[in-house]
C-alpha positions, -999 to +999 in steps of 0.1 A: -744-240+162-727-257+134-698-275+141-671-276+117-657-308+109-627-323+130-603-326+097-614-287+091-600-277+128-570-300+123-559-284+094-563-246+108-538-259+141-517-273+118-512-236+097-508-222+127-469-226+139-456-203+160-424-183+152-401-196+176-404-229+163-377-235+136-387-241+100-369-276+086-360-268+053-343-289+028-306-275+015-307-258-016-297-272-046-274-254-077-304-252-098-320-228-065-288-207-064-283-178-091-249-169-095-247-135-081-259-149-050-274-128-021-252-118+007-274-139+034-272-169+014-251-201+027-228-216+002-217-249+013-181-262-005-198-288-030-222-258-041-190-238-051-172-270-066-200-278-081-203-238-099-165-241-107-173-275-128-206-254-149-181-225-153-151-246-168-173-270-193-143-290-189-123-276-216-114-237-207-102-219-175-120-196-151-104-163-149-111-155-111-132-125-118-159-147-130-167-159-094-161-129-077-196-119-072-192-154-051-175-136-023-203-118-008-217-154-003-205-171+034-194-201+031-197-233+054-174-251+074-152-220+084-135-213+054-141-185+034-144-183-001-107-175-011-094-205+013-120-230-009-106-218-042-073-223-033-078-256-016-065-290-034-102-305-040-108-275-062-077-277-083-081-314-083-115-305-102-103-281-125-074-301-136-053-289-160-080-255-157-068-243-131-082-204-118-063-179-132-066-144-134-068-124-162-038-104-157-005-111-168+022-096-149+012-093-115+000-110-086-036-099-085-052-099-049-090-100-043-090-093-008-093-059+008-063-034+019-046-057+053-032-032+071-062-013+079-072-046+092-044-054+113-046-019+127-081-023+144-071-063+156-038-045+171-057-020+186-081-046+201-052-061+219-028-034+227-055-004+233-026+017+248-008+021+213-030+054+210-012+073+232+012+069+210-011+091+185+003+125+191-020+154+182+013+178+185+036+154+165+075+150+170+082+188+171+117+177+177+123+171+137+117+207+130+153+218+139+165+190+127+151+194+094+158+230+090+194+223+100+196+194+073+184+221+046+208+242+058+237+219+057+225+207+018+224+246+006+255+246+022+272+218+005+259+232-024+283+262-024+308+237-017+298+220-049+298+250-066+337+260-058+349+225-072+365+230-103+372+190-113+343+176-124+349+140-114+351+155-075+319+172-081+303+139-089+314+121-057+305+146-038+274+145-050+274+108-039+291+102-006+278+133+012+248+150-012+226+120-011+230+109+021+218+140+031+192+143+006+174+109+018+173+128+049+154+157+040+133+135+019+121+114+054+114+149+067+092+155+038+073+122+042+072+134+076+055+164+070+034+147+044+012+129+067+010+160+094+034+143+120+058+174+128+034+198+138+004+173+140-028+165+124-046+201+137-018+217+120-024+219+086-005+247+073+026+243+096+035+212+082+027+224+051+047+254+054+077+229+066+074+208+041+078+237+018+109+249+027+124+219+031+119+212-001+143+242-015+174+221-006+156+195-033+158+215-064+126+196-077+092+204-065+087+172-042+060+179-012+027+184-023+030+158-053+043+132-029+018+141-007-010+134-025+008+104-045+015+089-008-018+089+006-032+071-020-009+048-014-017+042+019-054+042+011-057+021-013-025+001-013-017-020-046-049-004-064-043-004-099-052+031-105-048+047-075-016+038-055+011+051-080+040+039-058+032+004-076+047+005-111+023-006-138+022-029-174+041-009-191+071-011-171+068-048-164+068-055-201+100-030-204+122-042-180+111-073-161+129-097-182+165-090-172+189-079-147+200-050-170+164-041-176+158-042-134+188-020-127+179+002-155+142+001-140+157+016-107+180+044-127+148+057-145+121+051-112+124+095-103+113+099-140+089+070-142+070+077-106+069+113-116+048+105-147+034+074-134+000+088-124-010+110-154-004+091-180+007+053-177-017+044-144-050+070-141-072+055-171-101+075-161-087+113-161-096+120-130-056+146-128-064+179-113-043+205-099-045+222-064-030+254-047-005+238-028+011+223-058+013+258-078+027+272-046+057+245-045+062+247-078+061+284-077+087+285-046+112+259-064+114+283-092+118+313-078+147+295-052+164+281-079+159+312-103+175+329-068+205+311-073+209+315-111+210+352-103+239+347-077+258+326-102+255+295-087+245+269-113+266+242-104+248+244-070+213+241-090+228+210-106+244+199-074+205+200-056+193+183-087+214+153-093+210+147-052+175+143-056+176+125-088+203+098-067+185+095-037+155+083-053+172+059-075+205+041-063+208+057-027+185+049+005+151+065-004+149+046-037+158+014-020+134+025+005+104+027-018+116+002-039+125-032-011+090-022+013+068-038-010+085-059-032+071-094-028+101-110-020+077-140+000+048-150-019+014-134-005+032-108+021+031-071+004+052-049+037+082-056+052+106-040+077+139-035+082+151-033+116+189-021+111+209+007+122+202+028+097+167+034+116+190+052+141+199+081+111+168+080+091+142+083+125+129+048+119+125+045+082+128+007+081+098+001+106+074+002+073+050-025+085+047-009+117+042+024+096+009+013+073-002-003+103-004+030+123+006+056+095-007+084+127+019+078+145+052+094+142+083+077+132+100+082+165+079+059+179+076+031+159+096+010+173+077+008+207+051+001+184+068-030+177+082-034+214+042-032+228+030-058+196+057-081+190+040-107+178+022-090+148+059-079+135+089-103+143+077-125+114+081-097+092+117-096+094+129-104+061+164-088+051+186-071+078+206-052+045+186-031+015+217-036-001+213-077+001+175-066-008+188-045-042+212-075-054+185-101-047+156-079-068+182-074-095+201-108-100+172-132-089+147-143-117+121-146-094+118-115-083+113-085-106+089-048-115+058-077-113+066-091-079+039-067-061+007-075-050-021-057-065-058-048-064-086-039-092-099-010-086-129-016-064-149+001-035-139-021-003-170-039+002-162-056-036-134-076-026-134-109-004-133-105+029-124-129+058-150-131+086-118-116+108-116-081+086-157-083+087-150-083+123-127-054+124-147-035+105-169-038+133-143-030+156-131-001+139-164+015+138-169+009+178-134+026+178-147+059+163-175+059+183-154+058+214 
Protein backbone atom coordinates (compact mmCIF):
# COMPACT_ATOMS: atom_id res chain seq x y z
CA UNK A 1 0.00 0.00 0.00
CA UNK A 2 1.03 3.48 -0.88
CA UNK A 3 1.13 5.83 1.71
CA UNK A 4 0.26 9.27 1.09
CA UNK A 5 2.49 11.84 2.25
CA UNK A 6 2.23 13.24 5.90
CA UNK A 7 1.73 17.11 4.47
CA UNK A 8 -1.15 15.38 2.10
CA UNK A 9 -3.07 13.94 5.47
CA UNK A 10 -2.38 17.17 7.32
CA UNK A 11 -4.01 19.15 4.90
CA UNK A 12 -7.33 16.84 4.61
CA UNK A 13 -7.64 17.16 8.82
CA UNK A 14 -7.10 20.57 8.48
CA UNK A 15 -10.42 20.89 5.77
CA UNK A 16 -12.16 19.04 7.90
CA UNK A 17 -13.74 21.37 10.91
CA UNK A 18 -16.51 20.36 12.42
CA UNK A 19 -19.73 22.59 12.65
CA UNK A 20 -19.84 23.26 16.12
CA UNK A 21 -16.70 24.86 16.04
CA UNK A 22 -17.10 28.67 15.39
CA UNK A 23 -15.78 30.24 12.28
CA UNK A 24 -13.38 33.59 13.14
CA UNK A 25 -14.27 35.87 10.66
CA UNK A 26 -12.85 39.24 10.19
CA UNK A 27 -15.74 42.34 10.47
CA UNK A 28 -16.86 43.57 7.30
CA UNK A 29 -15.84 46.46 5.86
CA UNK A 30 -18.13 49.41 3.87
CA UNK A 31 -16.77 48.32 0.67
CA UNK A 32 -18.41 44.46 1.73
CA UNK A 33 -21.80 46.04 2.57
CA UNK A 34 -24.32 47.07 -0.35
CA UNK A 35 -26.57 49.54 0.68
CA UNK A 36 -29.86 47.78 0.70
CA UNK A 37 -28.31 45.54 3.10
CA UNK A 38 -29.78 42.01 4.02
CA UNK A 39 -32.00 41.73 7.00
CA UNK A 40 -29.39 39.19 8.80
CA UNK A 41 -26.65 41.44 8.31
CA UNK A 42 -24.93 43.32 11.54
CA UNK A 43 -24.39 46.98 11.07
CA UNK A 44 -22.06 48.21 13.62
CA UNK A 45 -22.40 52.33 14.41
CA UNK A 46 -19.15 53.45 12.43
CA UNK A 47 -20.51 51.25 9.39
CA UNK A 48 -23.66 53.60 9.40
CA UNK A 49 -21.58 56.88 10.23
CA UNK A 50 -19.37 55.92 7.86
CA UNK A 51 -22.69 55.42 4.97
CA UNK A 52 -24.05 58.80 6.21
CA UNK A 53 -20.50 60.52 5.29
CA UNK A 54 -20.53 58.65 1.24
CA UNK A 55 -24.27 59.81 1.15
CA UNK A 56 -23.67 63.56 2.17
CA UNK A 57 -20.30 64.12 -0.12
CA UNK A 58 -19.97 66.80 2.34
CA UNK A 59 -21.86 69.49 0.62
CA UNK A 60 -25.81 68.32 0.49
CA UNK A 61 -28.26 66.77 3.03
CA UNK A 62 -29.64 63.28 3.23
CA UNK A 63 -33.34 63.23 3.05
CA UNK A 64 -34.11 60.24 5.54
CA UNK A 65 -35.72 58.13 2.91
CA UNK A 66 -32.35 57.52 1.40
CA UNK A 67 -31.35 55.24 4.37
CA UNK A 68 -34.35 53.74 5.00
CA UNK A 69 -33.66 50.50 3.37
CA UNK A 70 -31.04 50.66 6.43
CA UNK A 71 -33.66 49.76 8.86
CA UNK A 72 -34.08 46.26 8.16
CA UNK A 73 -30.35 46.01 9.12
CA UNK A 74 -29.75 45.39 13.23
CA UNK A 75 -27.63 47.30 14.61
CA UNK A 76 -24.87 46.74 17.36
CA UNK A 77 -24.57 47.95 20.68
CA UNK A 78 -28.35 47.97 21.51
CA UNK A 79 -29.52 50.80 19.67
CA UNK A 80 -31.49 50.55 16.75
CA UNK A 81 -31.17 52.36 13.78
CA UNK A 82 -33.53 55.42 14.47
CA UNK A 83 -31.64 55.96 18.04
CA UNK A 84 -28.03 56.13 15.87
CA UNK A 85 -29.40 58.66 13.46
CA UNK A 86 -30.63 60.71 15.98
CA UNK A 87 -27.58 60.48 18.23
CA UNK A 88 -25.13 63.61 18.63
CA UNK A 89 -21.99 61.72 16.83
CA UNK A 90 -24.16 61.52 13.73
CA UNK A 91 -25.15 65.12 13.59
CA UNK A 92 -21.76 65.99 14.70
CA UNK A 93 -20.80 64.31 11.25
CA UNK A 94 -23.19 65.82 9.08
CA UNK A 95 -22.65 69.21 10.34
CA UNK A 96 -24.50 71.80 8.98
CA UNK A 97 -26.25 68.53 6.71
CA UNK A 98 -28.10 67.45 9.03
CA UNK A 99 -31.02 64.40 8.06
CA UNK A 100 -34.00 65.81 6.98
CA UNK A 101 -36.90 64.60 5.49
CA UNK A 102 -38.29 65.42 2.38
CA UNK A 103 -41.50 66.71 3.58
CA UNK A 104 -42.32 70.07 4.56
CA UNK A 105 -45.06 70.44 6.81
CA UNK A 106 -45.18 67.64 9.03
CA UNK A 107 -43.44 65.63 11.35
CA UNK A 108 -42.73 62.49 9.32
CA UNK A 109 -42.29 59.23 11.45
CA UNK A 110 -40.57 56.13 10.13
CA UNK A 111 -41.57 53.82 12.71
CA UNK A 112 -44.57 51.53 12.70
CA UNK A 113 -48.20 52.34 14.22
CA UNK A 114 -47.30 52.38 18.50
CA UNK A 115 -50.33 51.55 19.78
CA UNK A 116 -50.69 48.19 18.39
CA UNK A 117 -47.51 47.80 20.05
CA UNK A 118 -48.31 48.91 23.41
CA UNK A 119 -51.37 46.84 23.20
CA UNK A 120 -49.58 43.34 23.07
CA UNK A 121 -46.71 44.68 25.90
CA UNK A 122 -49.91 45.75 28.01
CA UNK A 123 -51.34 42.59 27.48
CA UNK A 124 -48.17 40.77 28.38
CA UNK A 125 -48.31 42.33 31.80
CA UNK A 126 -51.86 42.79 32.62
CA UNK A 127 -53.37 39.50 30.79
CA UNK A 128 -56.71 40.03 32.63
CA UNK A 129 -57.57 43.27 30.61
CA UNK A 130 -59.42 40.79 28.15
CA UNK A 131 -62.08 40.22 30.11
CA UNK A 132 -62.67 43.43 29.69
CA UNK A 133 -63.30 42.41 25.80
CA UNK A 134 -66.97 42.01 25.77
CA UNK A 135 -68.42 39.91 23.00
CA UNK A 136 -72.02 41.39 23.94
CA UNK A 137 -70.81 45.05 24.27
CA UNK A 138 -72.27 47.80 26.68
CA UNK A 139 -76.01 47.03 25.78
CA UNK A 140 -76.69 49.69 28.34
CA UNK A 141 -76.04 52.63 25.67
CA UNK A 142 -78.85 51.43 23.56
CA UNK A 143 -81.58 53.16 25.66
CA UNK A 144 -79.57 55.74 26.21
CA UNK A 145 -78.92 56.43 22.70
CA UNK A 146 -82.44 56.00 21.44
CA UNK A 147 -83.57 58.36 24.28
CA UNK A 148 -80.86 61.04 23.22
CA UNK A 149 -82.40 60.84 19.51
CA UNK A 150 -85.51 61.17 20.92
CA UNK A 151 -84.80 64.20 23.01
CA UNK A 152 -82.85 65.96 19.75
CA UNK A 153 -86.03 65.34 17.39
CA UNK A 154 -87.62 66.75 20.13
CA UNK A 155 -85.76 69.88 20.51
CA UNK A 156 -86.15 70.14 17.13
CA UNK A 157 -89.88 70.98 17.26
CA UNK A 158 -88.90 73.18 19.84
CA UNK A 159 -86.63 74.84 17.40
CA UNK A 160 -89.11 74.88 15.00
CA UNK A 161 -91.90 76.97 17.15
CA UNK A 162 -89.21 79.81 17.79
CA UNK A 163 -90.11 82.74 15.89
CA UNK A 164 -86.85 85.09 16.85
CA UNK A 165 -84.14 84.02 15.03
CA UNK A 166 -81.33 85.09 17.31
CA UNK A 167 -83.13 82.47 20.05
CA UNK A 168 -83.07 79.84 17.49
CA UNK A 169 -79.31 80.28 17.16
CA UNK A 170 -78.61 79.76 20.85
CA UNK A 171 -80.57 77.18 21.13
CA UNK A 172 -78.91 75.61 18.77
CA UNK A 173 -75.84 76.18 20.87
CA UNK A 174 -76.32 75.67 24.59
CA UNK A 175 -78.69 72.67 24.32
CA UNK A 176 -78.55 71.22 20.34
CA UNK A 177 -74.89 70.57 20.37
CA UNK A 178 -74.40 69.40 23.57
CA UNK A 179 -76.70 66.84 22.75
CA UNK A 180 -75.49 66.29 19.31
CA UNK A 181 -71.79 65.32 20.59
CA UNK A 182 -73.73 62.88 22.41
CA UNK A 183 -75.36 61.01 19.78
CA UNK A 184 -72.22 61.36 17.82
CA UNK A 185 -70.15 59.13 20.80
CA UNK A 186 -72.98 56.74 20.30
CA UNK A 187 -72.27 56.53 16.70
CA UNK A 188 -68.52 56.04 17.28
CA UNK A 189 -69.82 53.59 19.59
CA UNK A 190 -71.62 51.69 17.21
CA UNK A 191 -68.91 52.20 14.72
CA UNK A 192 -66.53 49.82 16.15
CA UNK A 193 -69.41 47.07 17.06
CA UNK A 194 -69.35 47.92 20.94
CA UNK A 195 -73.20 48.17 21.68
CA UNK A 196 -74.32 45.03 20.45
CA UNK A 197 -70.74 43.54 20.06
CA UNK A 198 -68.47 42.36 17.52
CA UNK A 199 -70.88 39.07 16.53
CA UNK A 200 -73.45 41.58 15.84
CA UNK A 201 -72.99 43.03 12.78
CA UNK A 202 -76.24 44.30 11.67
CA UNK A 203 -77.52 45.37 15.18
CA UNK A 204 -75.03 47.96 15.52
CA UNK A 205 -75.42 48.76 12.20
CA UNK A 206 -79.03 49.13 12.46
CA UNK A 207 -78.32 51.44 15.73
CA UNK A 208 -76.14 53.30 14.25
CA UNK A 209 -78.68 54.05 11.60
CA UNK A 210 -81.19 55.42 13.42
CA UNK A 211 -79.24 57.28 15.51
CA UNK A 212 -78.10 59.04 12.87
CA UNK A 213 -81.79 60.63 11.94
CA UNK A 214 -81.41 63.14 14.90
CA UNK A 215 -78.06 64.25 12.67
CA UNK A 216 -79.62 65.49 9.63
CA UNK A 217 -76.30 64.55 7.67
CA UNK A 218 -75.51 61.01 6.67
CA UNK A 219 -72.74 60.29 9.37
CA UNK A 220 -72.44 56.39 10.27
CA UNK A 221 -71.24 54.37 7.68
CA UNK A 222 -68.78 57.17 6.23
CA UNK A 223 -67.31 57.57 9.74
CA UNK A 224 -67.15 54.14 9.96
CA UNK A 225 -65.04 53.30 7.45
CA UNK A 226 -63.06 56.86 7.74
CA UNK A 227 -62.44 55.65 11.52
CA UNK A 228 -61.04 52.45 11.10
CA UNK A 229 -58.55 53.54 8.92
CA UNK A 230 -57.64 55.61 11.28
CA UNK A 231 -57.07 53.27 13.79
CA UNK A 232 -55.25 51.02 11.39
CA UNK A 233 -53.07 52.88 9.98
CA UNK A 234 -52.75 55.91 12.23
CA UNK A 235 -50.96 59.04 10.68
CA UNK A 236 -50.75 57.21 7.13
CA UNK A 237 -50.63 59.76 4.64
CA UNK A 238 -53.21 58.29 2.46
CA UNK A 239 -55.11 56.29 4.57
CA UNK A 240 -56.02 57.81 8.00
CA UNK A 241 -58.20 60.82 6.90
CA UNK A 242 -58.70 62.11 10.45
CA UNK A 243 -55.04 63.72 9.83
CA UNK A 244 -55.46 66.78 7.68
CA UNK A 245 -53.16 67.01 4.68
CA UNK A 246 -50.69 69.70 2.53
CA UNK A 247 -53.12 71.49 1.39
CA UNK A 248 -54.62 72.61 4.51
CA UNK A 249 -51.23 73.21 6.25
CA UNK A 250 -50.33 75.61 3.47
CA UNK A 251 -53.95 77.35 3.91
CA UNK A 252 -54.18 77.96 7.32
CA UNK A 253 -51.09 77.03 9.32
CA UNK A 254 -49.62 80.41 9.40
CA UNK A 255 -51.95 82.28 11.65
CA UNK A 256 -54.29 82.26 14.49
CA UNK A 257 -57.12 83.48 12.15
CA UNK A 258 -56.18 80.86 9.65
CA UNK A 259 -56.23 77.91 12.77
CA UNK A 260 -59.63 79.06 13.97
CA UNK A 261 -60.84 79.30 10.55
CA UNK A 262 -59.23 75.72 9.99
CA UNK A 263 -61.65 74.44 12.90
CA UNK A 264 -64.86 76.35 11.47
CA UNK A 265 -64.39 74.61 8.01
CA UNK A 266 -63.00 70.87 9.56
CA UNK A 267 -67.04 69.21 8.93
CA UNK A 268 -66.59 70.38 5.29
CA UNK A 269 -62.88 69.59 4.97
CA UNK A 270 -62.99 65.91 6.67
CA UNK A 271 -66.00 65.24 4.56
CA UNK A 272 -63.98 65.74 1.34
CA UNK A 273 -60.75 65.00 2.80
CA UNK A 274 -60.50 61.40 1.53
CA UNK A 275 -61.64 61.65 -2.16
CA UNK A 276 -60.00 64.27 -3.26
CA UNK A 277 -57.24 66.14 -1.26
CA UNK A 278 -55.67 62.72 0.55
CA UNK A 279 -56.46 59.23 -1.72
CA UNK A 280 -53.85 59.86 -4.64
CA UNK A 281 -54.31 56.43 -5.93
CA UNK A 282 -58.28 56.24 -6.52
CA UNK A 283 -58.82 53.57 -4.73
CA UNK A 284 -62.93 55.58 -3.54
CA UNK A 285 -65.66 53.04 -3.78
CA UNK A 286 -69.09 52.86 -2.58
CA UNK A 287 -70.83 50.18 -0.38
CA UNK A 288 -74.49 49.24 0.54
CA UNK A 289 -74.38 50.49 3.88
CA UNK A 290 -73.56 53.93 2.66
CA UNK A 291 -76.53 54.13 0.03
CA UNK A 292 -78.67 52.83 2.82
CA UNK A 293 -77.72 55.92 5.28
CA UNK A 294 -77.80 58.10 2.74
CA UNK A 295 -81.00 56.78 1.49
CA UNK A 296 -82.69 56.87 5.27
CA UNK A 297 -81.30 60.67 5.88
CA UNK A 298 -83.28 61.67 2.89
CA UNK A 299 -86.24 60.10 3.18
CA UNK A 300 -86.27 61.36 7.25
CA UNK A 301 -85.58 64.66 6.41
CA UNK A 302 -87.75 64.67 3.22
CA UNK A 303 -90.44 63.31 6.17
CA UNK A 304 -90.16 66.40 7.88
CA UNK A 305 -90.30 68.79 4.81
CA UNK A 306 -93.65 67.19 4.30
CA UNK A 307 -94.87 67.97 7.94
CA UNK A 308 -93.60 71.56 7.52
CA UNK A 309 -90.92 71.46 9.68
CA UNK A 310 -87.89 73.13 7.96
CA UNK A 311 -86.61 74.96 10.66
CA UNK A 312 -86.24 71.56 12.46
CA UNK A 313 -84.12 70.23 9.24
CA UNK A 314 -81.95 73.36 9.79
CA UNK A 315 -82.05 73.07 13.48
CA UNK A 316 -80.47 68.99 13.04
CA UNK A 317 -78.14 70.46 10.51
CA UNK A 318 -76.42 73.41 12.13
CA UNK A 319 -76.18 70.90 15.41
CA UNK A 320 -74.11 68.61 13.50
CA UNK A 321 -72.24 71.18 11.61
CA UNK A 322 -71.34 72.88 15.53
CA UNK A 323 -70.55 69.83 17.13
CA UNK A 324 -67.96 68.94 14.85
CA UNK A 325 -66.36 72.30 14.77
CA UNK A 326 -66.44 74.60 17.85
CA UNK A 327 -68.32 72.20 20.45
CA UNK A 328 -66.90 68.86 22.14
CA UNK A 329 -66.63 66.39 19.29
CA UNK A 330 -64.57 68.80 17.14
CA UNK A 331 -62.35 69.47 20.03
CA UNK A 332 -62.41 65.82 20.54
CA UNK A 333 -61.00 64.94 17.14
CA UNK A 334 -59.09 67.86 16.92
CA UNK A 335 -56.80 67.98 20.70
CA UNK A 336 -56.32 63.71 20.63
CA UNK A 337 -53.70 63.85 18.30
CA UNK A 338 -52.44 67.13 18.07
CA UNK A 339 -48.66 67.04 18.91
CA UNK A 340 -48.73 69.34 21.57
CA UNK A 341 -45.25 67.32 23.02
CA UNK A 342 -42.78 66.55 20.42
CA UNK A 343 -42.75 62.66 19.36
CA UNK A 344 -46.16 61.67 21.48
CA UNK A 345 -49.14 61.41 18.80
CA UNK A 346 -52.42 60.36 21.66
CA UNK A 347 -53.32 61.95 24.56
CA UNK A 348 -56.13 61.74 27.17
CA UNK A 349 -58.14 63.66 29.03
CA UNK A 350 -59.20 62.51 32.30
CA UNK A 351 -61.94 65.26 33.27
CA UNK A 352 -65.39 65.20 34.21
CA UNK A 353 -66.75 65.49 31.12
CA UNK A 354 -65.81 61.53 30.76
CA UNK A 355 -68.74 61.17 33.25
CA UNK A 356 -71.41 62.65 30.29
CA UNK A 357 -69.68 61.59 27.17
CA UNK A 358 -69.03 57.58 28.55
CA UNK A 359 -65.34 58.06 28.65
CA UNK A 360 -64.53 60.01 25.62
CA UNK A 361 -61.34 61.57 27.01
CA UNK A 362 -59.61 58.10 27.82
CA UNK A 363 -58.32 58.20 23.90
CA UNK A 364 -54.94 56.62 24.61
CA UNK A 365 -56.47 53.98 26.49
CA UNK A 366 -58.96 53.72 23.43
CA UNK A 367 -56.25 53.04 20.44
CA UNK A 368 -54.59 50.98 22.84
CA UNK A 369 -57.65 48.52 23.19
CA UNK A 370 -60.11 50.10 20.51
CA UNK A 371 -62.29 46.32 21.55
CA UNK A 372 -63.16 47.36 24.46
CA UNK A 373 -66.00 49.50 25.26
CA UNK A 374 -65.84 52.99 26.49
CA UNK A 375 -67.46 52.13 29.84
CA UNK A 376 -64.53 50.52 30.77
CA UNK A 377 -61.75 52.39 29.95
CA UNK A 378 -61.00 53.70 32.77
CA UNK A 379 -60.26 50.40 34.69
CA UNK A 380 -58.24 50.01 31.77
CA UNK A 381 -56.22 52.75 33.14
CA UNK A 382 -56.86 51.77 36.90
CA UNK A 383 -55.29 47.86 36.07
CA UNK A 384 -52.15 49.68 33.73
CA UNK A 385 -51.38 52.84 35.35
CA UNK A 386 -48.13 53.06 34.45
CA UNK A 387 -48.53 52.99 30.57
CA UNK A 388 -51.06 56.09 30.94
CA UNK A 389 -50.36 58.66 33.87
CA UNK A 390 -47.64 60.19 31.70
CA UNK A 391 -50.04 60.81 29.15
CA UNK A 392 -51.86 63.42 31.01
CA UNK A 393 -51.37 66.48 29.24
CA UNK A 394 -54.25 69.11 29.52
CA UNK A 395 -57.06 68.67 32.21
CA UNK A 396 -59.35 71.48 29.86
CA UNK A 397 -60.00 70.96 25.71
CA UNK A 398 -60.82 74.42 26.16
CA UNK A 399 -57.06 75.33 27.48
CA UNK A 400 -56.20 72.65 24.56
CA UNK A 401 -58.29 74.93 21.70
CA UNK A 402 -56.62 78.37 22.92
CA UNK A 403 -53.16 76.82 23.07
CA UNK A 404 -53.54 75.22 19.27
CA UNK A 405 -54.94 78.53 18.20
CA UNK A 406 -52.70 81.33 19.82
CA UNK A 407 -49.40 79.28 20.17
CA UNK A 408 -47.02 79.39 17.03
CA UNK A 409 -45.80 76.26 17.77
CA UNK A 410 -48.45 74.36 17.47
CA UNK A 411 -50.68 74.36 14.27
CA UNK A 412 -52.71 71.94 11.17
CA UNK A 413 -48.77 70.46 10.82
CA UNK A 414 -48.25 69.48 14.43
CA UNK A 415 -49.30 65.66 13.79
CA UNK A 416 -47.17 62.85 13.39
CA UNK A 417 -47.37 61.08 10.22
CA UNK A 418 -46.43 58.01 8.19
CA UNK A 419 -45.64 57.30 4.31
CA UNK A 420 -47.67 54.94 3.17
CA UNK A 421 -46.00 51.64 3.71
CA UNK A 422 -46.86 47.94 4.46
CA UNK A 423 -45.70 47.53 8.29
CA UNK A 424 -42.64 45.57 7.81
CA UNK A 425 -41.20 48.88 5.71
CA UNK A 426 -40.83 51.03 8.56
CA UNK A 427 -38.07 50.83 11.45
CA UNK A 428 -38.88 48.82 14.09
CA UNK A 429 -37.42 48.66 17.64
CA UNK A 430 -36.31 45.11 18.79
CA UNK A 431 -39.32 45.78 21.54
CA UNK A 432 -42.29 46.02 18.61
CA UNK A 433 -40.28 42.92 16.85
CA UNK A 434 -40.86 41.39 20.04
CA UNK A 435 -44.55 42.08 20.25
CA UNK A 436 -45.11 41.05 17.12
CA UNK A 437 -44.07 37.89 18.40
CA UNK A 438 -46.18 38.26 21.19
CA UNK A 439 -49.18 39.21 19.51
CA UNK A 440 -49.07 36.24 17.23
CA UNK A 441 -48.69 33.75 20.45
CA UNK A 442 -51.82 35.78 21.51
CA UNK A 443 -53.95 34.69 18.61
CA UNK A 444 -52.84 31.43 18.84
CA UNK A 445 -54.02 31.14 22.38
Amino acid sequence: MIEEPMGEKEARRSIEIPEEEPCQKSPPTIADMPFAAPKAFELRSSDLFEIIKEKTNGNRTVYFEELVPLSMTKVVAGKTFYTMLRSAQCVKIMGNNLIKVNKDAFHWEYTEEPHRSRRVEILGKHPEIKKLMKSDGDRNLVLTGLALTVCQISFGLINDWLTYAPLRFLFICVVGTWLTTAVMLHVHEAAHGLIFGPNHVWKNRIYGLVINLSLGLPFYSFFKKHHKSHHKSMGDEFLDCEYPSDLEVALFSDTSLGKYLWILANPVIYTIRTPVLMVQRFKWGWDVEEFINIFTIIAFNGLLFYLDCCQMVNYLFCCSMIASQSNMFGFWGLMSHTEFIKYRETYSYYGILNKIYINFGYHVEHHDFPGIPSKYLPEIHRIAPEYYEENFVLNSFLVAVIKFIFDPKVGVQSRLKRPNKSPDEFILTEKCVNNRFLDDIHRKG
